[in-house]
C-alpha positions as CSV (number, residue, x, y, z in Angstrom):
1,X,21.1,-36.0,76.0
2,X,18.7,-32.9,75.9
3,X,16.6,-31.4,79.0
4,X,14.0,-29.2,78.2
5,X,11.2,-27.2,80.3
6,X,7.8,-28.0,79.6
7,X,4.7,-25.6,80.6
8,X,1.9,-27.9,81.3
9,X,-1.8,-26.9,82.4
10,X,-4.1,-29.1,84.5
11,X,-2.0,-30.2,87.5
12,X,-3.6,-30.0,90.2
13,X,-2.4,-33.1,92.7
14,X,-0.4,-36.3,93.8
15,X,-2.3,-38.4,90.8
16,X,-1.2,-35.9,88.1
17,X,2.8,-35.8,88.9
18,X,2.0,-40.2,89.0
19,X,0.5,-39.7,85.8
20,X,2.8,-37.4,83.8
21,X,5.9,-39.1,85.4
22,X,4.8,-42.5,84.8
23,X,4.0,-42.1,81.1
24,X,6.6,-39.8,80.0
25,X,9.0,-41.8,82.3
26,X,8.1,-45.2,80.3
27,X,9.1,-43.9,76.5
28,X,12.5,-44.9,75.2
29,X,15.1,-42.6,75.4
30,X,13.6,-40.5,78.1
31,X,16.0,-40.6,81.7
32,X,14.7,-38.6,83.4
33,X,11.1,-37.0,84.3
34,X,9.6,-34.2,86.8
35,X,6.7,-32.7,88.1
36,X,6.9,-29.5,89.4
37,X,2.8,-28.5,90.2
38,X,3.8,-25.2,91.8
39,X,5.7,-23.8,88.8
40,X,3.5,-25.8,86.4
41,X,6.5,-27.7,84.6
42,X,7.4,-30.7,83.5
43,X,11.4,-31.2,83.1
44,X,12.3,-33.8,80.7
45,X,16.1,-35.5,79.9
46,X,15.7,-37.4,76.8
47,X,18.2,-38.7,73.8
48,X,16.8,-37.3,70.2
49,X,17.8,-40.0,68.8
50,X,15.1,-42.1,70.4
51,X,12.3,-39.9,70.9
52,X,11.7,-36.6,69.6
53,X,10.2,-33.6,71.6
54,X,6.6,-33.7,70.1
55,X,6.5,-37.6,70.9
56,X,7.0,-36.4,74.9
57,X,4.0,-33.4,74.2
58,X,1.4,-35.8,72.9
59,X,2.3,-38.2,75.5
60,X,1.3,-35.5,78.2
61,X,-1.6,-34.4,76.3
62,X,-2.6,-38.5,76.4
63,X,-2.8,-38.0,80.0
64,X,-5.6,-35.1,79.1
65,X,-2.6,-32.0,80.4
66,X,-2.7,-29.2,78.2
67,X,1.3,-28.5,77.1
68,X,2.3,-25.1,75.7
């Protein structure tokens, strides 16, 4: 399992944690998802070896967040 730190842009509110968690939270491999809108991060536990990292940035970007 790998964790990484995402910067994300756009979060503003309740709908945009729902959003980001909910999607992320759905791919295969990923255990674990969170929102923090303060800090403007996302922290994702995934297995590489069912979903790579750029699979979990376009499925944020889906949700119209801007990752860096």
């Amino acid at each position: 399992m790998e964790k990484i730190t995402l910067k994300v842009e756009g979060m503003s509110c309740n709908h945009c944690v729902n959003a980001i968690e909910g999607s992320v939270g759905k791919l295969d491999g990923v255990s674990y998802t969170k929102v923090n809108l303060q800090e403007g991060n996302v922290e994702v536990e995934y297995d590489s070896s069912k979903v790579n990292l750029d699979k979990i940035k376009e499925t944020i970007d889906d949700q119209g967040y801007d990752v860096k």
